[in-house]
N, C-alpha and C positions, 0 to 999 in steps of 0.2 A: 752059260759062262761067258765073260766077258772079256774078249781079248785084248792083250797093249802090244801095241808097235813100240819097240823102243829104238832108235837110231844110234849105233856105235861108231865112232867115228876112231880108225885102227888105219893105220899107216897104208891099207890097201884100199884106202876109200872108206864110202859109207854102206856098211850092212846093217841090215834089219834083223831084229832078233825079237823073238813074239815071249810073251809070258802071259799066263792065264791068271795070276795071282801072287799073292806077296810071295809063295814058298820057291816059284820059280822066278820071281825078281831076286832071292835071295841066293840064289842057283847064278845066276848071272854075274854078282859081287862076290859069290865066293869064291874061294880058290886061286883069286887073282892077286898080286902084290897090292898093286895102285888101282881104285876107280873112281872117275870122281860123276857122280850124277848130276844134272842139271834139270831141273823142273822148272817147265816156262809155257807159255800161251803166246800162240800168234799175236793177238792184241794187247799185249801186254808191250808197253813202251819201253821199261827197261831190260825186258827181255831182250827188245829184238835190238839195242847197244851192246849187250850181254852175249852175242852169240856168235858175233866173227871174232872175240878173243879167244870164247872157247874152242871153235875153229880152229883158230890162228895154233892155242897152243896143241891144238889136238896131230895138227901138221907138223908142229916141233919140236915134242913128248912123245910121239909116239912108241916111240921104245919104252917108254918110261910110266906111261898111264893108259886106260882106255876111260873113253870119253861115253857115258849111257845120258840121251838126253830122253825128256821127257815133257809131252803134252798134254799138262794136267786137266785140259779141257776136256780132252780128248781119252784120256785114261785116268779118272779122278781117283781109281779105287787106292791105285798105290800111294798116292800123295796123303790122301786121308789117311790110309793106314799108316803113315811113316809121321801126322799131325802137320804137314807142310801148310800153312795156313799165311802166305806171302811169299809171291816170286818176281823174281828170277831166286832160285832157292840151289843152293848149291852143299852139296854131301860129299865126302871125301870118306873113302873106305881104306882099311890097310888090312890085308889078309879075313877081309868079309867084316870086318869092323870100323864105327864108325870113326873116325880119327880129327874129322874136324867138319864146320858146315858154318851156311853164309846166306842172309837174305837179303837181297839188293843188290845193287852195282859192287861189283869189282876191280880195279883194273886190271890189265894183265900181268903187270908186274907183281905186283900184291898178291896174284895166284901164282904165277910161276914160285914165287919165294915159299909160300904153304907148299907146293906141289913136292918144291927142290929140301926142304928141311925138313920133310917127309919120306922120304923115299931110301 
């Protein structure tokens, strides 16, 4: 079995929270109000523009969302199960459902607005 690190980014810092497969990726978005995933790769150039907004909001939503990001290099299985097929790939969940999602650049405003007419 093949495990995923996934990187939560919650008002107390960054924890790590493991899942072995889709049913406990699905264990992770459920149950929660707001979650918004990020799937991205080191080498990936719009990722790595992509990542201190999600940062940025993850520092100033935290009350409001949790942030699951994800190295689909590194952890392909989930991405393919979910069809993620271009990143920086962005999922937004509402009560374990998907509620909205994004491939490419975003700004932060542009998200804060999805995040805040969501919530």
């Amino acid at each position: 079995m093949i495990s995923a690190l996934f990187i939560s980014c919650q008002s107390n810092g960054v924890k790590a929270l493991s899942a072995d497969n889709m049913e406990d990726y699905q264990k992770l978005i459920a149950g929660k109000s707001l979650v918004l995933v990020d799937f991205n790769a080191p080498w990936c150039g719009p990722c790595k523009k992509l990542s201190p907004v999600i940062d940025e909001i993850a520092s100033e939503k935290s009350d409001a969302i949790e942030i699951i990001k994800i190295n689909t290099d590194v952890y392909p299985q989930i991405s393919t199960a979910l069809n993620i097929d271009g990143i920086p790939a962005l999922i937004l969940y509402k009560n374990g459902e998907i509620i909205w999602s994004h491939i490419g650049l975003i700004s932060k405003e542009e998200l804060s607005d999805v995040i805040a007419a969501n919530q």
